[in-house]
N, C-alpha and C positions, 0 to 999 in steps of 0.2 A: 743689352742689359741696361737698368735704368737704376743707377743707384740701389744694387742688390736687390733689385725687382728681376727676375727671369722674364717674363710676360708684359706686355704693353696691360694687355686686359685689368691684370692686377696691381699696376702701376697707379699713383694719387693722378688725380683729375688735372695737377701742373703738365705730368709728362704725357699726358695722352695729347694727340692730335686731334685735329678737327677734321673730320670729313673730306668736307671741302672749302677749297677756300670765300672769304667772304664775299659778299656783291656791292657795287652799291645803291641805294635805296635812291630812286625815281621820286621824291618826293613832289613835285610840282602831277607829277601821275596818278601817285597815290591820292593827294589831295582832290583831284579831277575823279577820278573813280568813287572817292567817299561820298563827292557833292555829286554825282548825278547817280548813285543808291538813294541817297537818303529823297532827291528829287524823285523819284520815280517810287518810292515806297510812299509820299505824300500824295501822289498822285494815285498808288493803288488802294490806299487805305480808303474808306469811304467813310463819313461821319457816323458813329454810332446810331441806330436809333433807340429811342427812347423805350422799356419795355416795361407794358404795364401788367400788373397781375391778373386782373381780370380780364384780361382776354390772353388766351393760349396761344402757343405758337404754331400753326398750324403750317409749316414747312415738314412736307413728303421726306420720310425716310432713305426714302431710295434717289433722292436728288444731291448729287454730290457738294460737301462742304467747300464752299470757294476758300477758307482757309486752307484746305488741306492739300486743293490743285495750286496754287500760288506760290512758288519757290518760297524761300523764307527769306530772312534776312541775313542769317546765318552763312546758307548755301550760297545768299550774291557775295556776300563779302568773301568766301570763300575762291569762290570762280574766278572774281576781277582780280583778287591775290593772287591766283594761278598764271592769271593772264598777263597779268605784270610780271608775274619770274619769269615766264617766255614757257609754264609749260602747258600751256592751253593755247 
């Protein structure tokens, strides 16, 4: 019982527990993983070009968008997260 709470569930956000307990944060890792994303997303990006109106784009429908095959940035930072909590 938690201060006439019957239930943890229904108990204020004080007396609930956590999960699990905390870790601690690799930061000299983190920061290594931020800087070789961001290195490698500099590297995958390629300069815009320029696009003028009088001439069309005449790229094929059926040739797959290079954004849409190229993980995101989203998904790295996601993964290298993973990979640092140890579950990847």
């Amino acid at each position: 019982m938690f201060n006439d709470y019957d239930r943890p569930l229904h108990a204020p956000w004080l007396y609930k527990e956590m999960e699990s307990q905390p870790q601690d944060l690799d930061e000299a890792g983190l920061a290594a993983s931020i800087a070789d994303i961001m290195q490698e997303e500099r590297r995958r990006t390629p300069a815009a070009a320029i696009k003028r109106p009088e001439f069309p784009d005449l790229r094929s429908d059926e040739e797959p968008d290079p954004e849409q095959s190229a993980p995101s940035l989203v998904g790295t930072f996601r993964q290298k997260l993973a990979e640092l909590a140890g579950a990847a």
